[in-house]
N, C-alpha and C positions, 0 to 999 in steps of 0.2 A: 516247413511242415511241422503238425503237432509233435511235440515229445511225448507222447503217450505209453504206454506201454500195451504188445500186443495184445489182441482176445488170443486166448489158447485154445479156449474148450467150445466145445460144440450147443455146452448145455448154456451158453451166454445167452440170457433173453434176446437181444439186439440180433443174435444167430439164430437163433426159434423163431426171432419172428421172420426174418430173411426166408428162412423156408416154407412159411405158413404161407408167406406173399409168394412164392416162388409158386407155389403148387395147387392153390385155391385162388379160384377167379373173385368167389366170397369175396375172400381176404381184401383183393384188392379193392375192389367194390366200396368195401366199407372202409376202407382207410385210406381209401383214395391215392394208393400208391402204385407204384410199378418199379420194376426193376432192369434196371438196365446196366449190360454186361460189356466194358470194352472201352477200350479209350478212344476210339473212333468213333463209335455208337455216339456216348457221353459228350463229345465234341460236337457234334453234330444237333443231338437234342438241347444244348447247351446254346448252340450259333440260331438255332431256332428258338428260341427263349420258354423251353419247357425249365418250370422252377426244379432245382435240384435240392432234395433235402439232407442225406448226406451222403458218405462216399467210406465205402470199406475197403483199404487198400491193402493187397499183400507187399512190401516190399523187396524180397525176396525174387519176386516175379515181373511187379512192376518199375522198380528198377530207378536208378537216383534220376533220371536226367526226365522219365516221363511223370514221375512226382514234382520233378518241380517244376514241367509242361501246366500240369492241373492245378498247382497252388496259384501259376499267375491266372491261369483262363477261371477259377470259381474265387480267387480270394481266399477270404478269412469267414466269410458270411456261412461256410457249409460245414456243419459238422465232418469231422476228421477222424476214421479209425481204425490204425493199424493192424490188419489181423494174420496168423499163422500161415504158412506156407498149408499146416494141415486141416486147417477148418476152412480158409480158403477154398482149397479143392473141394472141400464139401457141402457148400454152398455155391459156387461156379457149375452153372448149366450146359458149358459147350467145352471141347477138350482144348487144350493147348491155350488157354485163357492167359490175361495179359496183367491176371492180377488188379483191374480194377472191379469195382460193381458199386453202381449208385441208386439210391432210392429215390423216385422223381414223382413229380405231382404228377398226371400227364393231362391235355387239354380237355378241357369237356367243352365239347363240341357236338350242336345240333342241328339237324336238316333246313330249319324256318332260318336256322341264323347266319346261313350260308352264303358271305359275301364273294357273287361269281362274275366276271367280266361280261360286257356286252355278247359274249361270242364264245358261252365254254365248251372245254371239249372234257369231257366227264366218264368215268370207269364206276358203272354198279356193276357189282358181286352176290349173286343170289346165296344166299346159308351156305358160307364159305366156312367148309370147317378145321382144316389143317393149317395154320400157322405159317407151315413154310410157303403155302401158295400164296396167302394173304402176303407175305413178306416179299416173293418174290413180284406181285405183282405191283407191289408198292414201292419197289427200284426202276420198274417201266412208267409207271405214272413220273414219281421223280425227273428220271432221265429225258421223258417228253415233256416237261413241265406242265402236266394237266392239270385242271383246275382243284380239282377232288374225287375223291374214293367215297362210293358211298354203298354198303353192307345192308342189304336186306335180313332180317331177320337170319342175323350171325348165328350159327353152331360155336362158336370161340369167342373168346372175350377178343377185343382189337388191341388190347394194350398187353397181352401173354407175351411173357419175356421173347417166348423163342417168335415171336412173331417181328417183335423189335430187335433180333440180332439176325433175322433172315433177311429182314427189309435192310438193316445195316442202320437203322436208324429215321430212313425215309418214315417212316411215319408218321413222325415227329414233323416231316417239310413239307407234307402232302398234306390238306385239310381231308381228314378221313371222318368219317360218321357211320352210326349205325340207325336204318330206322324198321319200320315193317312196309314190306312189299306196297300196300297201298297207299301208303303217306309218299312214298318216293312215287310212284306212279300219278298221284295228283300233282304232286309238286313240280315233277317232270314237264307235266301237260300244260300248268299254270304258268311257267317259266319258255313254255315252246320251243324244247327240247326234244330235238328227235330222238327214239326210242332204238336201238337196232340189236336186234338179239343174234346172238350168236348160236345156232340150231341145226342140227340134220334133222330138217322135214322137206318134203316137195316142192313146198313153195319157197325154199330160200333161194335165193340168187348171189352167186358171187361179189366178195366187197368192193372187187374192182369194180365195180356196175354202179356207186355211188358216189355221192358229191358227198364228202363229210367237212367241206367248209362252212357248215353254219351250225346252230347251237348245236351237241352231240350229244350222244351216252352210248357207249358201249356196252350192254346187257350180257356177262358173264356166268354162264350154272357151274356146278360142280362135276368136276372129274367123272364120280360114278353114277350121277342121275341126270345131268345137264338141269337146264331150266324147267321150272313147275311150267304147266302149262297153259295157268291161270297169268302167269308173269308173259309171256314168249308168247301170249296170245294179242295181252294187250299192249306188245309195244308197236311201234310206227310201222319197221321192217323187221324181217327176218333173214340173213345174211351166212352165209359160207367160207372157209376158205379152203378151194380146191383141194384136195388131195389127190397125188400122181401117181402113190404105192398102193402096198395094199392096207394099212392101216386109213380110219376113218375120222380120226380125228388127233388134235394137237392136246398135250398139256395145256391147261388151263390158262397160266400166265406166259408160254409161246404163242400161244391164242392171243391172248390180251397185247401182248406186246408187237406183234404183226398188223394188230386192226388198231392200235393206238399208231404206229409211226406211219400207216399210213395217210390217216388224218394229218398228223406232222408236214408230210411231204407237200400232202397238197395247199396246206396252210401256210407256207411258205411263201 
């Protein structure tokens, strides 16, 4: 590990800019960075060949044996910088941190370049705006190994930190993309991909009523508007999952994660 000696101060440019990327999507934008918090996160975006630029480590927190876990998994090739238990914590976005955080290129990925199997089975996300759902739906994609995530006309940037430590890093193992409603709705149609929107309207019908072994999309809206109705008009189906209480609908990614494994099941 470098001998370097720690940052101490908060006012270290290398820490200014750490927050400016932490907190402005700008920022990231234009420097084409991101940040990613966790040694498990970092491991994962690392196994999946996101470039890692460098790596600000508290040791204090992070600890001799998972320091020198990361000097053999990055090498010599990534910048190395020791910093204070107390600028640490003020820079660290989630509590009880593990003392790592890296700054990573992250993939730039587009819809037209979307290399998908004969037979995908695909999660769009209409203006998904909170982070942790993007995140937690990008642990069901993962864990069913779906093809890709693809964000209509995102409310969030895709690469917001807290969306990379909700996913756990999936992000990074999921080919995720953002485009506008229409380019995915052609691209959909050109690809002969069934459409199926997830809706409380009259005509949807339960998802057990389908066959989702052929090319798919699961069409997801937001928590408090569900889907436009310009989106949930033009796809294939319109689909349900029962409810037996008296509430009317699921979280957004319990939703997603019920209609993704059950494609799973029958795919098998």
């Amino acid at each position: 590990m470098p001998a370097l000696d720690p940052i101490t101060s908060p006012q270290n440019p290398r820490i200014k800019n750490l927050l400016r990327l932490q907190q402005k999507a700008s920022e990231r934008r234009e420097q084409q960075l991101t940040i990613i918090e966790g040694h498990r996160e970092l491991t994962i975006a690392h196994q999946a060949g996101i470039e890692i630029r460098s790596l600000f480590v508290c040791p204090e927190l992070a600890g001799d044996a998972r320091q020198q876990e990361l000097q053999a998994l990055l090498g010599a090739q990534v910048e190395w910088f020791p910093v204070s238990k107390a600028v640490f914590e003020r820079v660290a976005y989630r509590e009880g941190s593990d003392g790592i955080l890296a700054l990573a290129r992250p993939p730039q990925r587009r819809l037209a370049t979307l290399e998908l199997p004969a037979n995908p089975l695909l999660l769009i996300l209409e203006a998904v705006e909170k982070p942790g759902n993007l995140g937690a739906v990008l642990r069901t994609a993962d864990a069913a190994r779906v093809d890709a995530v693809i964000v209509c006309d995102p409310r969030t940037d895709l690469y917001n930190p807290n969306a990379i430590r909700s996913s756990i890093g999936c992000i990074f193992t999921v080919p995720t993309v953002a485009s506008t409603r229409q380019e995915v709705l052609a691209w959909c149609k050109e690809k002969g991909i069934q459409t199926y929107a997830a809706a409380l309207t009259p005509q949807a019908r339960p998802y057990t009523d389908y066959d989702f072994r052929g090319p798919t999309a699961f069409v997801m809206g937001t928590e408090a508007d569900g889907l436009t109705p310009e989106l949930r008009e033009a796809c294939s189906h319109t689909i349900i999952i029962p409810m037996r209480g008296y509430i009317d609908s699921l979280n957004v990614s319990i939703a997603t994660a019920v209609l993704t494994f059950e494609a799973v099941r029958q795919r098998v």
